[in-house]
N, C-alpha and C positions, 0 to 999 in steps of 0.2 A: 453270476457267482456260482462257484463249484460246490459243491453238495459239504468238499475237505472244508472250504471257505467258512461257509453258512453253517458248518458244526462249531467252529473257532471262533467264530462271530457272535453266537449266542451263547459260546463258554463264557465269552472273553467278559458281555455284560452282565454275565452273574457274577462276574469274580470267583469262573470253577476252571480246572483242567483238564484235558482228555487225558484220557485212560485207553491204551491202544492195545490191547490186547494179542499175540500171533498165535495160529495154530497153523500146520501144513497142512493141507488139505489132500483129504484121502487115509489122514492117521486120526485115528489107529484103524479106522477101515471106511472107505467112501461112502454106507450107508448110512456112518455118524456127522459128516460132517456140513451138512448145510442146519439138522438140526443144534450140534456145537457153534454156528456161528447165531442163533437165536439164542440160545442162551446162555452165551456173551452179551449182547444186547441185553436179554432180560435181566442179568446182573450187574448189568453198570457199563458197559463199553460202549464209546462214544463212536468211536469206528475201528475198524479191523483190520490187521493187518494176514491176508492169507497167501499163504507158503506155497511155491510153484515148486511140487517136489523135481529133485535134479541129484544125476551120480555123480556130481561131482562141482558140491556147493564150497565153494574157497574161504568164505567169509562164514559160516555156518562150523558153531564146536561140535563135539560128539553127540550131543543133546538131539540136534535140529539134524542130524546128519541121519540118526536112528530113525528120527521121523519121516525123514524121503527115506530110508530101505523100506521102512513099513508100506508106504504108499506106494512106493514102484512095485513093488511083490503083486499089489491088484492093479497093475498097469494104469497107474494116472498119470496124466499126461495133460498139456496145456487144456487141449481144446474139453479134457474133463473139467478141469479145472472152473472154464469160462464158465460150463451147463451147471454149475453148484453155483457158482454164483445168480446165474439168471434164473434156478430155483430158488435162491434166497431175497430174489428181488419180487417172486410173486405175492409172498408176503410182507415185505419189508421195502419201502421205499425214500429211507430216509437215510439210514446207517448208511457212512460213506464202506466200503471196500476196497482196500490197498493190496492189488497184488505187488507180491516179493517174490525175485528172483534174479534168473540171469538172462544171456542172451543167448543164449542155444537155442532155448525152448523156441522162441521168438524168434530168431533168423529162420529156425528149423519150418516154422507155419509160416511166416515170410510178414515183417513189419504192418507192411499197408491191411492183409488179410488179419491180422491181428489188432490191430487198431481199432478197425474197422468191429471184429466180432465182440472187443471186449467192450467197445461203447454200446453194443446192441443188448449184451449181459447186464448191464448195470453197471460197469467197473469205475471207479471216481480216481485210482491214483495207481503208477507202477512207480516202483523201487528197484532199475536194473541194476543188480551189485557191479556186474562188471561192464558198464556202459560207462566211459570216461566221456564228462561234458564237448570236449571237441568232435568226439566222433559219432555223437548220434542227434546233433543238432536237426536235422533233418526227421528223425523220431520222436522226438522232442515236439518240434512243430506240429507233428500229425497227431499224436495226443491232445494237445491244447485245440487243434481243429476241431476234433470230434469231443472236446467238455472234458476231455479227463490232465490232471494233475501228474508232472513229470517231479515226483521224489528223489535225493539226490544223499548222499549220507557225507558226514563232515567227520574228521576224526581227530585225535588227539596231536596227528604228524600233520596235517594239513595247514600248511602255513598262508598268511594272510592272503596275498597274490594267488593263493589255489584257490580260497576263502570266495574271492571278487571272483572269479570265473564259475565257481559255482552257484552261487546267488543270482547270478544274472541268468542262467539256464534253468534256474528250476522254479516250481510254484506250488501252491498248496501249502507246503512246510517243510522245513529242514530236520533233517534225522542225525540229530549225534552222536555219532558212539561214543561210548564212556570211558572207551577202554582198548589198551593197545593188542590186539589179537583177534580171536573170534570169537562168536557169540557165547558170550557164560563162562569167558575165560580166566574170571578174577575179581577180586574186589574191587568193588569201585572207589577214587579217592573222590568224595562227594563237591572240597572243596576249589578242587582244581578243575572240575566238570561244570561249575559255578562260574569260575574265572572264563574259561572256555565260551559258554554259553554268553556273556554278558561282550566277551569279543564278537561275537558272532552279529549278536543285537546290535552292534555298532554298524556294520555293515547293510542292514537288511532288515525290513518289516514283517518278512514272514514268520508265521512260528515257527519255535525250535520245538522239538519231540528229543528228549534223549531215551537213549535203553541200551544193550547188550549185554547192559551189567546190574539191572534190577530186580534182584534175588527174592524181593522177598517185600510186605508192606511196610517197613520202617525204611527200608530206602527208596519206597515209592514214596513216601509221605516228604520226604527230604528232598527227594528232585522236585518235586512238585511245589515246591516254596520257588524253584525260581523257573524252571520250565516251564512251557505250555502245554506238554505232553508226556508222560509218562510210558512208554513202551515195554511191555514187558511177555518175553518170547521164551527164552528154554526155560524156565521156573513154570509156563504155562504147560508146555511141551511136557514136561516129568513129570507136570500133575496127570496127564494124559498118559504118558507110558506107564507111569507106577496103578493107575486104575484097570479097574476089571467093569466087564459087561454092566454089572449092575448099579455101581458107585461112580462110573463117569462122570457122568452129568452133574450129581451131587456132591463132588470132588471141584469140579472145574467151576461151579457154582459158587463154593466157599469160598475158593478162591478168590475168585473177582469180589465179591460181595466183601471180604478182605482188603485188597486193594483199592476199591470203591473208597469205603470210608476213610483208608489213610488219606488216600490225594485228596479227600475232601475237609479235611482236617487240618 
């Protein structure tokens, strides 16, 4: 059982939710950011999801987009990426870590070399936005070889027959988007995200995670009545841009500690 599993596993017998928190990694500068993924964990994040900064993230709004300029400006790049994570595994060996991204990054270090370094980092799950299930079944396999969770996103246009091909390709957990766009594009309509989500359940026993549209803890509190997971990325992201040197930490702290008790509530 994968580290995604065995968090979901002992939510599920509490009767609690995950709380997934995203940052990109490398913002607002690389020597914050393995400390920011502690405390996340020490505020409430069950696991995390971290940002493969990229010029040119398609599914990613203005929000997450500010975040890779910040992080490419100190040149971060995958294989920094991995060494933040395998720093964050010196300490910490329980927090799953989801990288997010695309496939550049990934074709650009070459799959198998990638696989390979991100099981030796600690990594427990990837998210490739633009890896369509037919065409990376063979990356797909090599993650699952080497323990780690192939993440898959479902969206609002994804009709049922995309639904059945996606479910059968991925594991760990399903990621819903809430919303027709890119990340932090809109309000989310809570009850049609609900409808969505419970189609989904028909299909398939993994957990769902929604987010892209979880602004703020009263709409974490509301997905979280029927979700498994709560996902919540550029509301984290502006808590991070709008901070300075000295209130990061205790900005991004509120936060979660924020979020924490609505999903728990």
């Amino acid at each position: 059982m994968s580290r995604i599993q065995t968090v979901f596993s002992s939510l599920k017998a509490n009767n609690k939710k995950a709380l997934i928190p995203y940052i990109t990694a490398g913002d607002p500068h690389p020597k914050h950011t393995v400390d920011l993924l502690h405390a996340l964990v020490a505020s409430g994040a069950d696991m995390i999801e971290l940002g493969i900064p990229f010029s040119d993230p398609m599914a990613d709004g203005p929000v997450i987009q500010r975040a890779s300029e910040r992080a490419l400006v100190h040149k971060v790049g995958l294989s920094n990426v991995l060494q933040m994570v395998a720093e964050f595994r010196q300490k910490d060996a329980k927090t799953p870590i989801i990288l997010m991204g695309y496939a550049n990054p990934i074709e650009a270090m070459g799959s198998a070399k990638f696989t390979q370094t991100a099981k030796s980092a600690g990594v427990d799950g990837v998210l490739t936005v633009d890896y369509p299930p037919e065409e990376c079944k063979a990356f797909i396999a090599d993650l699952i070889a080497n323990g780690m969770d192939s993440i898959f996103l479902l969206s609002p246009t994804t009709d049922a027959a995309r639904i059945d091909v996606i479910v059968n390709q991925a594991s760990g957990f399903l990621y819903y988007v809430s919303l027709k766009g890119v990340t932090g594009a809109a309000n989310m309509d809570v009850e049609e995200v609900k409808s969505r989500v419970a189609e989904i359940r028909t299909k398939t026993n993994l957990p769902v995670g929604v987010g892209f549209g979880v602004k703020d803890a009263a709409t974490a509190k509301k997905v979280a009545v029927f979700a498994d997971a709560v996902v919540v990325g550029s509301r984290m992201v502006v808590t991070i841009e709008e901070s300075n040197e000295e209130n990061l930490f205790a900005n991004v702290t509120k936060l979660m500690q924020e979020l924490r008790i609505a999903i728990d509530s």
